[in-house]
C-alpha positions in Angstrom: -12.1 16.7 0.7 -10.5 13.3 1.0 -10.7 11.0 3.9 -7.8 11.5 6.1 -5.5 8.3 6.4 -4.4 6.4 9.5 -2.2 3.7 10.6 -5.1 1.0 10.8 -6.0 1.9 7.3 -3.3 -0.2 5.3 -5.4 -0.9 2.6 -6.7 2.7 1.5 -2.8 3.9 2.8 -1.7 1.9 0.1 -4.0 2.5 -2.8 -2.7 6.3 -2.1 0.6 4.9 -2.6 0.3 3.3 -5.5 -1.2 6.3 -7.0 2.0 8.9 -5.9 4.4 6.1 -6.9 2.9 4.4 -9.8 5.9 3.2 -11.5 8.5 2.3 -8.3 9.8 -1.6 -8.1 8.1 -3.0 -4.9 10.7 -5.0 -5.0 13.2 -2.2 -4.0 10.9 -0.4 -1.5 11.9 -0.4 2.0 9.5 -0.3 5.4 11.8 3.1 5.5 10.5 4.4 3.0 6.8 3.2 3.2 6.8 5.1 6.2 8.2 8.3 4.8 6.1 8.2 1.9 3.3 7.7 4.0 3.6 10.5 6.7 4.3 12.5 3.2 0.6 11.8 2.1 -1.3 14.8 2.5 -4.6 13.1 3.8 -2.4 11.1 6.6 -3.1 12.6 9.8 -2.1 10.1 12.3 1.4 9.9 14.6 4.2 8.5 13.0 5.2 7.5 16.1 2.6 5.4 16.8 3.6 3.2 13.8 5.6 -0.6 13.8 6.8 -2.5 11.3 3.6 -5.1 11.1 1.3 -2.0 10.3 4.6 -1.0 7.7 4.2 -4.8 6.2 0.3 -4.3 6.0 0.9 -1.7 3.7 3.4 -3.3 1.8 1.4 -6.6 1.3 -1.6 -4.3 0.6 0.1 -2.9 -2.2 1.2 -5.7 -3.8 -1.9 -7.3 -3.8 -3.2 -4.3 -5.8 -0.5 -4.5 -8.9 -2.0 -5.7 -12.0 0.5 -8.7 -12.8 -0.8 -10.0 -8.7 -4.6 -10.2 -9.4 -6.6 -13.0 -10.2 -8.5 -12.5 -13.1 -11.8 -13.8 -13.3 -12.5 -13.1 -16.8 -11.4 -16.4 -17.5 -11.9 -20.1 -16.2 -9.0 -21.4 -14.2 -6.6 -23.7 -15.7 -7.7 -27.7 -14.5 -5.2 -30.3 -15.3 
């Protein structure tokens, strides 16, 4: 069984996300539709209502953190000069 997803939970909200929507432009994403996808998850088990757009950003900034072209590598030293 998966662990059930709340509000306060950006970070694992958004790794679920990123898994139903793996190929979607973040870039084009509404708060709108973070929320809907996100009441859509089947672990969530929270109230919508209790949600605001700062928890709605959370998310958002979570997720892009966690796209590939966002990371920092660290297999490599960083560029001095």
């Amino acid at each position: 069984m998966s662990a059930r997803l709340y509000w306060d939970g950006s970070y694992e909200i958004a790794l679920h996300l990123i898994n139903a929507h793996p190929v979607v432009n973040l870039a084009d994403v509404t708060l709108g539709q973070i929320f809907e996808w996100t009441v859509a998850l089947p672990e969530f088990a929270d109230d919508p209502v209790l949600v605001n757009d700062g928890l709605l950003q959370a998310i958002y900034q979570d997720w892009y953190e966690e796209l590939p072209e966002n990371r920092i590598r660290t297999d490599r030293p960083p560029d001095i000069g």
